[in-house]
C-alpha positions, 0 to 999 in steps of 0.5 A, spaced: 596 118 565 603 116 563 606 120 556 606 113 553 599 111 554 598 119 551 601 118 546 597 111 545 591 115 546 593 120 541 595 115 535 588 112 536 585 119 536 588 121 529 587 114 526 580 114 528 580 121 524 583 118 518 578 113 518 572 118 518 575 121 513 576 115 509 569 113 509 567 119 506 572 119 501 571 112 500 564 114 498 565 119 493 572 116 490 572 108 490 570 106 482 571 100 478 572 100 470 570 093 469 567 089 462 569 081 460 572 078 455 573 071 454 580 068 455 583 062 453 579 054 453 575 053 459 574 061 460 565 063 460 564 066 453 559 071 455 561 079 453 555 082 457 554 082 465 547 080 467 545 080 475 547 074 477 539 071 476 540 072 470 547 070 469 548 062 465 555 063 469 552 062 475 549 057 473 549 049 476 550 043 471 547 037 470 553 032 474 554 038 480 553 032 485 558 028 483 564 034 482 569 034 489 568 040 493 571 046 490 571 044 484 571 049 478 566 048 473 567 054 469 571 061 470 572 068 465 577 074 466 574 080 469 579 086 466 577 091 472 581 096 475 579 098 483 580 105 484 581 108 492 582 116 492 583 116 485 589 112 485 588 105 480 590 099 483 593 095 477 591 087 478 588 081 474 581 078 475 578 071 475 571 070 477 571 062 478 565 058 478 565 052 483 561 046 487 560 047 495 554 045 500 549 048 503 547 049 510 544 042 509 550 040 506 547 040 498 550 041 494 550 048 489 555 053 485 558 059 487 563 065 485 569 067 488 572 073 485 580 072 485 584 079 485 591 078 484 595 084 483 600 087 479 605 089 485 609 085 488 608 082 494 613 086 500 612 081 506 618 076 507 613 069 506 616 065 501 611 066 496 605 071 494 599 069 500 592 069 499 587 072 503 580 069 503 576 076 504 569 076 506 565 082 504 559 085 509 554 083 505 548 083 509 544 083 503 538 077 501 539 079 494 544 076 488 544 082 486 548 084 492 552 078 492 561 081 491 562 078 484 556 083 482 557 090 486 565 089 485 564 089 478 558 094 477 560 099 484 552 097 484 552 097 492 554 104 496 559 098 501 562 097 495 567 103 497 568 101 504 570 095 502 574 096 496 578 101 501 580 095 506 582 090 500 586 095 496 590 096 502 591 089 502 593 089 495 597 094 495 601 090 499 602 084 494 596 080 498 591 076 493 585 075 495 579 071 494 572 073 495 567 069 494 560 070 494 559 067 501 551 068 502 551 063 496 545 063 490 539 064 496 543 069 499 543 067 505 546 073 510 548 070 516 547 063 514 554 061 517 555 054 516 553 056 509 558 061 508 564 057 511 563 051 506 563 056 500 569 060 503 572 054 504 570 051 498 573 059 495 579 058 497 579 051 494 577 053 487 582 059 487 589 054 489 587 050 483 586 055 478 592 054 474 592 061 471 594 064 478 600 061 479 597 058 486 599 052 488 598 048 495 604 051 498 601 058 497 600 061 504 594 063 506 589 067 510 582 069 511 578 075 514 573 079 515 569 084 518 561 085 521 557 080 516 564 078 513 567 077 520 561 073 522 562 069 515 569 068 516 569 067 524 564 061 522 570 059 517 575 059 523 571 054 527 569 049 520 577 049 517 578 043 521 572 038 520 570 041 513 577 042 510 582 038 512 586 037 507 587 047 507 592 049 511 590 056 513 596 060 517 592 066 520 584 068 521 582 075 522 575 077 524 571 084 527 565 086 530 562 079 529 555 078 531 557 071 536 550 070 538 545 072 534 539 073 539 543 078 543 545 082 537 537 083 534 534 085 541 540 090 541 538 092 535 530 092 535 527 098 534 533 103 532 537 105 527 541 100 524 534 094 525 534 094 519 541 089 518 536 084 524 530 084 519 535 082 513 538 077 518 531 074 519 530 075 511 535 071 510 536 065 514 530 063 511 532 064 506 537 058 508 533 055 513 526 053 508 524 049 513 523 056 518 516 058 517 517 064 518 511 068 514 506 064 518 508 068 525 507 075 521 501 079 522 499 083 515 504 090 517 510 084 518 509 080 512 510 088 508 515 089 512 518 082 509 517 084 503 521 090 503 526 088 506 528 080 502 531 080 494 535 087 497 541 090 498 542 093 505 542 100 502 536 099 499 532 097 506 536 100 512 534 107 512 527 105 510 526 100 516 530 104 521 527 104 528 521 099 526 520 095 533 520 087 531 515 087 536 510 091 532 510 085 526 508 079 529 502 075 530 505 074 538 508 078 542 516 077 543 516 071 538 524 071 537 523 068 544 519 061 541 521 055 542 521 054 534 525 060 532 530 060 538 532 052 534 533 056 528 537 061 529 541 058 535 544 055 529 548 060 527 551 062 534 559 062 534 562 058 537 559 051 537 566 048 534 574 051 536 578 054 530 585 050 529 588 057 526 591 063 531 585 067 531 585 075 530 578 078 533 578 085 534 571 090 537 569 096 540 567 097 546 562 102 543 558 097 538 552 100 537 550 093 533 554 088 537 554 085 544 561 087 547 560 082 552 559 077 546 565 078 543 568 077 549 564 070 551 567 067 544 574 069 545 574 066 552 571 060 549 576 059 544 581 060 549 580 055 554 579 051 548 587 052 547 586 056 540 591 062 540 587 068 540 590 075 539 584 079 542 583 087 540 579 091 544 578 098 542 575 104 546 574 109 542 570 107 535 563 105 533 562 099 529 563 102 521 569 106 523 573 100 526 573 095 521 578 100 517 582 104 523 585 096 524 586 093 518 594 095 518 594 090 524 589 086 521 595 085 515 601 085 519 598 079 523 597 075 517 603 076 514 606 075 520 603 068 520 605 067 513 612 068 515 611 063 520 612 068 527 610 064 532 604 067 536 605 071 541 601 075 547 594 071 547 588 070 550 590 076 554 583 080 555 
């Protein structure tokens, strides 16, 4: 080995210490100091913060179906403050109200929560970027939803989450993280998602308050449930959004093919995230009668996990075998299941955006050979992808040991740097 793929090996090492010692601190040192206030003509008058149920902010007008796509219906300031490692990031807070679509492309009212900091932006673009953050929500609950837990810290992801969007506002980035799963919570719903991130985004360049405006660079990224959001909204930028001109996307440990993901993860620790997954595209799917293939110890099962963040299902269904809760054996293989999930696939249209898609060689939830299927797809299709295998990291510790390449590849592309090294696997 040579003393500059020691040194390489090294640097990864102290990196993936870090992390690991991130993670924990995260946990115990992440808070948000948060309350509402109203502001200004349009601003929501509410002074209390209710679950998104039981939110009217949340709620859909009358006319929803005649308002143009990222349209804002009503907005509010959110005075919160995110802490990580006890060090306040100042910023100001809006919560937006807007129209998208659904997976069947009905219409229905979203939330992004749009964070913009106080410090300046560093990087050399001409103005302050925006980043379209998706969340690993994985959950089949609102009350999980991102406009709720950043605001309540009612979700142990919150403090992971929270680390990677303060380094990013750290840096100037403002972000937009919009409730992707959308009021059905919808986990892994990717059409869906990407209609309300895009439609997010939308909403958050017309916001006057912000000061964005159609020339504001802008970016998206995302990590696991998050990456597999943001991943769909890569591939539905051209055909849904048009009229949005995103500079850079960036997306890790995403799920490409669903089916291969939930036989990797049936019957181990992490099965829980499968059987949310299932909870929650029906819950996007209505149509999929799940229910009906259940036996008795499935439909318990069901039960436990839907209307759930994922801390509160995860550990109580670890190693539960899928096998164990259905009328037939192996029904993930039937015909009518396979139509519905297959939906969800990466893939099945091509980014214009240069593409950011880092993974572990070591995922435990994620099909490495997935994760390189997709990015050879994108490739032969003529997409600029920068492909980031990395050796030694498990799923969690991999979505914060790459977020600074993760920020210097957007702010590269803000800046306007042309692409260099893809498709090189």
């Amino acid at each position: 080995m040579s003393a500059g793929q020691i040194r390489m090996q090294n640097h990864s090492r102290l990196r993936l210490l870090l992390a690991v010692v991130t993670v924990a601190l995260s946990a115990v040192a992440v808070c948000v100091n948060a309350g509402l206030h109203q502001s200004g003509a349009g601003a929501d008058t509410a002074t209390t913060f209710p679950v998104p149920a039981n939110d009217p902010f949340y709620a859909s007008p009358a006319n929803l179906a005649d308002l143009p796509n990222g349209k804002v219906i009503r907005w509010r300031t959110v005075p919160a403050k995110i802490a990580f490692l006890g060090i306040n990031v100042p910023l100001t807070a809006w919560q937006l109200a807007y129209r998208s679509n659904d997976a069947h492309d009905q219409p229905i009212t979203s939330v992004t929560t749009l964070l913009v900091p106080t410090a300046k932006y560093t990087g050399k673009a001409a103005s302050r970027p925006l980043i379209a953050y998706q969340t690993a929500e994985d959950s089949t609950g609102s009350q999980c939803a991102p406009s709720y837990t950043l605001e309540t810290n009612s979700s142990v992801l919150t403090g992971q989450e929270q680390s990677l969007m303060a380094e990013a506002l750290n840096k100037g980035f403002a972000l937009d993280v919009a409730d992707y799963e959308g009021p059905n919570s919808g986990f892994l719903v990717g059409r869906q998602a990407a209609h309300i991130a895009l439609d997010g985004i939308r909403a958050a360049l017309s916001f006057a308050p912000a000061g964005f405006n159609s020339n504001t660079p802008v970016g998206a990224w995302g990590y696991s449930g998050g990456g597999h959001a943001t991943a769909w909204t890569a591939e539905l930028q051209h055909s849904y959004a048009p009229d949005l001109k995103i500079l850079g996307i960036a997306f890790g440990g995403a799920p490409a093919n669903l089916e291969n993901s939930y036989k990797q993860l049936n019957g181990g620790p992490f099965v829980g995230f499968m059987l949310g997954a299932i909870v929650g595209v029906s819950h996007g799917y209505p149509e999929w009668d799940i229910q009906s293939q259940l036996n008795a110890k499935g439909k318990a099962v069901y039960a436990s996990v839907d209307q759930k963040c994922t801390a509160d299902f995860v550990v109580n269904v670890a190693f539960t075998n899928v096998n164990d809760l259905t009328t037939v054996p192996n029904g993930i293989d039937l015909p009518q299941n396979q139509a519905i999930i297959s939906l969800d696939n990466l893939g099945q249209n091509m980014p214009v955006a240069p593409i950011y898609d880092y993974y572990s060689l070591l995922d435990e939830a994620i099909p490495t050979a997935d994760s390189v299927a997709l990015i050879k797809k994108y490739c032969s299709a003529g997409v600029q992808v920068i492909a980031q295998p990395v050796a030694l990291s498990e799923h969690v510790t991999l979505g914060i040991i790459k977020t600074p390449d993760v920020l210097n590849f957007l702010d590269d592309r803000f800046n306007g740097k042309p692409v260099t090294g893809a498709c090189k696997l």
